[in-house]
C-alpha positions in Angstrom: 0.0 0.0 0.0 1.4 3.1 -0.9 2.3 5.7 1.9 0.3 9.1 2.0 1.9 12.7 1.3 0.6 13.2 5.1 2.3 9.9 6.9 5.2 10.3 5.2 8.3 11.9 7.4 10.5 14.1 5.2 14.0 12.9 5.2 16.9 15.1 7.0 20.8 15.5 6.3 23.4 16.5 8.6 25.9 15.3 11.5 24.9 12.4 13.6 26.9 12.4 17.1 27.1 9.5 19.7 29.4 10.3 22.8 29.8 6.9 25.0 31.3 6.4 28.4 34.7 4.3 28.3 35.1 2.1 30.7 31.6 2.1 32.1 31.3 -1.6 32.8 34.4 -1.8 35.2 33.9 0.9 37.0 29.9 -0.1 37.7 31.2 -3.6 38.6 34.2 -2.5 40.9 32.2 0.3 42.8 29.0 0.6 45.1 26.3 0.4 42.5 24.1 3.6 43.9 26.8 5.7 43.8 28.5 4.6 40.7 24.7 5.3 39.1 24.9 8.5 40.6 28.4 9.5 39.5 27.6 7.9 35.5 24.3 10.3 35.3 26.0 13.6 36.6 28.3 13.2 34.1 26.2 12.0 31.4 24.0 15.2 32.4 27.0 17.1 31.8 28.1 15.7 28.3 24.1 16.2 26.8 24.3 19.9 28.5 27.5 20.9 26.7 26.4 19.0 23.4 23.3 20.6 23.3 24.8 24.0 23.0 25.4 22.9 19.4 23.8 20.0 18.7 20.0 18.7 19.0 20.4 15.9 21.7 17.9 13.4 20.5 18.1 11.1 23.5 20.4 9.3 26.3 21.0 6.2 25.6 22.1 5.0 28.9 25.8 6.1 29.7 25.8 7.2 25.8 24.0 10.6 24.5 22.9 10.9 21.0 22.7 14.1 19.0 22.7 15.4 15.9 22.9 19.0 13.8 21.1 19.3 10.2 23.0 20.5 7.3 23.6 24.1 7.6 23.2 24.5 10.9 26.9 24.2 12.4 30.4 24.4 10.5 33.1 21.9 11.1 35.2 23.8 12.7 31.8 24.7 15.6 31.1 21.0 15.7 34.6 19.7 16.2 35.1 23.0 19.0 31.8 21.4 20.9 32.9 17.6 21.0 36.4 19.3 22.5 34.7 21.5 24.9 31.9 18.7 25.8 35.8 16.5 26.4 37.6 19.0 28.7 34.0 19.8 30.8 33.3 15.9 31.1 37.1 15.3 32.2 37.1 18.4 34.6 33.9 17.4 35.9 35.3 13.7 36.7 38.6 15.6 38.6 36.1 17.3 40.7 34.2 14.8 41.9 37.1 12.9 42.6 39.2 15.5 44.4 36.6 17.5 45.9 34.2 14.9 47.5 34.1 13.6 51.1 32.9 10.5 50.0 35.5 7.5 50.4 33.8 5.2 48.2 35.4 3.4 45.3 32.9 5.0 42.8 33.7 8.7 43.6 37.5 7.8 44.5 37.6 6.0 40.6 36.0 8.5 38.5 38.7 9.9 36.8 38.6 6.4 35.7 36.3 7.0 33.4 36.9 8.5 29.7 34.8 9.5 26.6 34.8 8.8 23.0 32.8 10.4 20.1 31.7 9.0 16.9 30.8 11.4 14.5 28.6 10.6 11.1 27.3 12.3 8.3 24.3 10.9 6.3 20.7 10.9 6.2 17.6 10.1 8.8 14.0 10.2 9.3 12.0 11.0 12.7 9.5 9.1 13.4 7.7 10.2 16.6 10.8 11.7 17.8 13.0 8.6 17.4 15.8 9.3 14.3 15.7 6.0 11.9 18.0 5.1 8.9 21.1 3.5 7.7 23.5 6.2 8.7 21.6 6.1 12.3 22.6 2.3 12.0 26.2 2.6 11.0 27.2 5.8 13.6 25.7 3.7 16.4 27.3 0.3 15.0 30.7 2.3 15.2 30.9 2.0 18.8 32.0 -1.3 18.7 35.8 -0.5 17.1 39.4 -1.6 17.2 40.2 2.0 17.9 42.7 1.0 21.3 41.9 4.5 22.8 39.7 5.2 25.8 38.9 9.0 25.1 39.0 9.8 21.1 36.7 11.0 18.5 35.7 8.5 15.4 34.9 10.4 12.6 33.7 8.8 9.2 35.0 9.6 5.7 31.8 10.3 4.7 31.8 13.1 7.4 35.0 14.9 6.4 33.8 14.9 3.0 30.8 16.5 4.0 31.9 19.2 6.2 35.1 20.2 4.3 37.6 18.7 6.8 41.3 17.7 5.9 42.1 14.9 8.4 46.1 14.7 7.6 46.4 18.4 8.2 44.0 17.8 11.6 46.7 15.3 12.4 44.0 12.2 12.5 44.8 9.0 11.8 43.3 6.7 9.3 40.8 3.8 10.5 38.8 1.7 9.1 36.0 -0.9 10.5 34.0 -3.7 9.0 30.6 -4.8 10.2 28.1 -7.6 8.9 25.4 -5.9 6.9 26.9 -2.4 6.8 30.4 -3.4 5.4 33.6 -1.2 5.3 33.2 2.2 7.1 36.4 4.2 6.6 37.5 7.1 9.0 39.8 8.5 11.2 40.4 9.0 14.5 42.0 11.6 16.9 43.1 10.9 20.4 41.2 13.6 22.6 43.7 12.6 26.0 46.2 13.7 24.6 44.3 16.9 23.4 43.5 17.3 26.9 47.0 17.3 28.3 48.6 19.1 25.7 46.0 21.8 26.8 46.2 21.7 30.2 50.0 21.8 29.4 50.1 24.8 26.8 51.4 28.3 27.3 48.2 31.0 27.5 48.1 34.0 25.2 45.5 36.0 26.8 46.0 40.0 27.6 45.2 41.0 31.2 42.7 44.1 32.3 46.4 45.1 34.1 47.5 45.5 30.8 45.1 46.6 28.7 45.5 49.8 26.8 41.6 49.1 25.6 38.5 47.6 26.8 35.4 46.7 25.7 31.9 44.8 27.1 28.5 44.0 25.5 26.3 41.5 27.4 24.6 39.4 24.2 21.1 37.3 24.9 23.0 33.7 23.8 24.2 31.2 25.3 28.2 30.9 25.1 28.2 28.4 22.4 26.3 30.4 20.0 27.6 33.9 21.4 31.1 31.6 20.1 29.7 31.3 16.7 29.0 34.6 15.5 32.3 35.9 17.3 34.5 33.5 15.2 32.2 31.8 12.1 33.5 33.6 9.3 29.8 33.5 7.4 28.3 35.0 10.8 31.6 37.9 11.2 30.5 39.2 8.3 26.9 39.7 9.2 27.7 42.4 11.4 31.8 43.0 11.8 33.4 43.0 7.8 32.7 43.2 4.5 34.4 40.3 3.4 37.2 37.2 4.6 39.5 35.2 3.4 40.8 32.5 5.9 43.2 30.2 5.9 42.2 27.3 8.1 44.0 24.2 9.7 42.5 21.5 7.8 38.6 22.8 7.2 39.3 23.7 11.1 39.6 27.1 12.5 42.6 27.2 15.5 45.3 28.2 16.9 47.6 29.7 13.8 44.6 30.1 11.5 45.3 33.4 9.5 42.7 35.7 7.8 42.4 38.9 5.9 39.8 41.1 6.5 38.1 43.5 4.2 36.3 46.3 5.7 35.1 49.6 3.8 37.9 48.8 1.5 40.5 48.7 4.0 42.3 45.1 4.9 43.3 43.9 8.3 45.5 41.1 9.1 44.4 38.8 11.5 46.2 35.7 13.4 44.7 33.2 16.4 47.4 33.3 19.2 44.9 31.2 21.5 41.7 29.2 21.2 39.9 27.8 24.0 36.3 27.1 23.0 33.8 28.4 24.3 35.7 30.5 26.6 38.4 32.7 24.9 40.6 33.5 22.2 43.2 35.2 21.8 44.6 37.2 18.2 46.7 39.6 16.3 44.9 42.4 14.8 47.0 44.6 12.2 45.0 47.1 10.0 46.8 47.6 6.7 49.8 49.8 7.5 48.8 50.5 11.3 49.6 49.3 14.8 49.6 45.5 15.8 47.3 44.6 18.5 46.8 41.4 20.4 43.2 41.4 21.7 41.8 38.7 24.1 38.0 37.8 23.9 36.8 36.3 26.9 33.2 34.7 27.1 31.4 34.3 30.5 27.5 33.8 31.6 26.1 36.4 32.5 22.1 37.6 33.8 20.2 37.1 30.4 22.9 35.6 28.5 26.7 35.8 27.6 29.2 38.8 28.6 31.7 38.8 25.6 35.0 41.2 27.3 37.6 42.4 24.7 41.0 43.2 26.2 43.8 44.6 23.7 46.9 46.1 24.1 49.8 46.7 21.4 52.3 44.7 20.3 55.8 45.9 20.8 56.9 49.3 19.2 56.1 52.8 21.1 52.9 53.5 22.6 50.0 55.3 20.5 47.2 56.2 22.3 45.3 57.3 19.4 45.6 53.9 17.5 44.4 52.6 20.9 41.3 54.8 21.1 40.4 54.7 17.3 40.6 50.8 17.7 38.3 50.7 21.0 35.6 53.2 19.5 35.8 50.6 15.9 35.4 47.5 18.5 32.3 49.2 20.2 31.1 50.0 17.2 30.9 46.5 15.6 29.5 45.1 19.1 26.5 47.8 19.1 25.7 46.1 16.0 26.4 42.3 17.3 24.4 43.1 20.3 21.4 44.3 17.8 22.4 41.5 15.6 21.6 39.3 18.9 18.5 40.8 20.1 16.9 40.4 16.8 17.5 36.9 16.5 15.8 36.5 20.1 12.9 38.3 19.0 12.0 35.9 15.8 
């Protein structure tokens, strides 16, 4: 019988996201079971919290959360800065429970046991009744199950970097490839997100102090930080209400540390370089205006009442002082935040 215009679900595209507990089984076994359920489900409450920032979080799945983002709704770069930031919170979170509770138990003493991995997929779905269905919902989940030898890493299909632009040598991801029985060879490549951690933890901060700061500059914006992030550093989003035009030069389809761009504004160019990148927190760049003064300027992102207070701290890089670059700079910054603020407030209103 043939299915009606009006029972039919339309089909979807996009990224399809699992992120799974490592080690889950052990650490239930070895530890009081109460308080192991109670340490797995405040973290797994944090994990769906920072996802959901970015992505739709279509439903926990015991110590696993699955979420996904529809084609045009998040870049590469925004989807592979959440899975980093949803790492870091979901391994700071297990620190803190371990070093800051009075509990003795094994299950609060052992969480740092505990890690994370992330497959991501790109493909097609339909929902039906809320519930995302397809092959590519098969395969993502099926992916799980890997050779990988990591405990805390992200999975990411071919088919995924192919569909969001990405560059996995130049990421520094290494190839990996499963086979499963009805779904057959899934190529992809993986990146270990433990050693992202520590190299983080590890790595020398660029950020300008308000001690040092020749300039200074504050708009509270009606976002949370995650999207506050996104029109801050999204190139398509900048030029919605900060430049005329960019050219970037990204790490692999990725935008970090060392990314370069030139800016095009009212027919002027500025040179721009990330120092730091800390998702969804605070970067850190150069700033050179064709033929003017070199500025380092630290954004830092922090809640706020009503939403997200975005701080801009600059200061100028080497040479002799100038005031006036200082102050032309600051009144050009406020400027453009007026009209991201507006920018913001519109977007809340639709």
């Amino acid at each position: 019988m043939a299915v009606s215009a009006r029972t039919a679900s339309a089909s979807e595209t996009g990224c399809l996201v699992v992120a799974d507990i490592s080690g889950y089984t052990g650490y239930v076994v070895a530890s009081p079971l109460e308080h192991a359920e109670d340490v797995v489900d405040d973290v797994t409450e944090t994990i769906a919290a920072r996802l959901g920032e970015v992505l739709h979080v279509n439903k926990r799945e015991g110590d696993a959360v699955f979420a996904y983002a529809r084609s045009g709704e998040a870049d590469a770069s925004l989807l592979l800065d959440a899975i980093e930031a949803c790492y870091f919170a979901f391994r700071s979170r297990l620190e803190g429970i371990s070093q800051s509770t009075t509990c003795g138990c094994a299950a609060c003493a052992r969480a740092t046991q505990l890690d994370l991995k992330f497959v991501l997929h790109a493909g097609e779905w339909v929902s039906r009744g809320g519930e995302l269905t397809g092959a590519d919902v098969i395969v993502v989940h099926r992916l799980l199950k890997n050779e990988v030898g990591l405990s805390g890493y992200i999975l990411l299909t071919e088919a995924f970097a192919a569909a969001y632009g990405l560059n996995p040598e130049l990421l520094g991801l290494i190839p990996h490839d499963e086979t499963y029985p009805g779904v057959g060879e899934v190529r992809g490549f993986v990146g270990d997100l433990e050693a992202r951690y520590v190299e983080e933890r590890e790595r020398r901060r660029v950020a300008v102090t308000s001690a040092e700061a020749t300039l200074e500059v504050e708009r509270v914006l009606p976002l949370g930080q995650a999207a506050a992030w996104e029109l801050l550093t999204a190139p398509g989003k900048r030029l919605l209400w900060q430049v005329d035009d960019i050219e970037e030069a990204q790490q692999g389809g990725r935008r970090c540390t060392g990314t370069a761009s030139i800016c095009v504004d009212a027919r002027s160019k500025i040179y721009e370089e990330i120092l730091d990148w800390r998702p969804f927190e605070y970067f850190t760049e150069s700033r050179t205006p064709e033929g003017g003064a070199r500025f380092i300027l630290t954004t830092v992102l922090t809640p706020a009442e009503g939403g997200t207070a975005v701080r801009v701290l600059g200061r100028m890089d080497g040479g002799r002082a100038r005031p006036f670059a200082a102050r032309r700079l600051a009144r050009r910054i406020r400027k453009d935040y007026d009209r991201l603020a507006a920018l913001a407030s519109a977007g809340q209103e639709e």
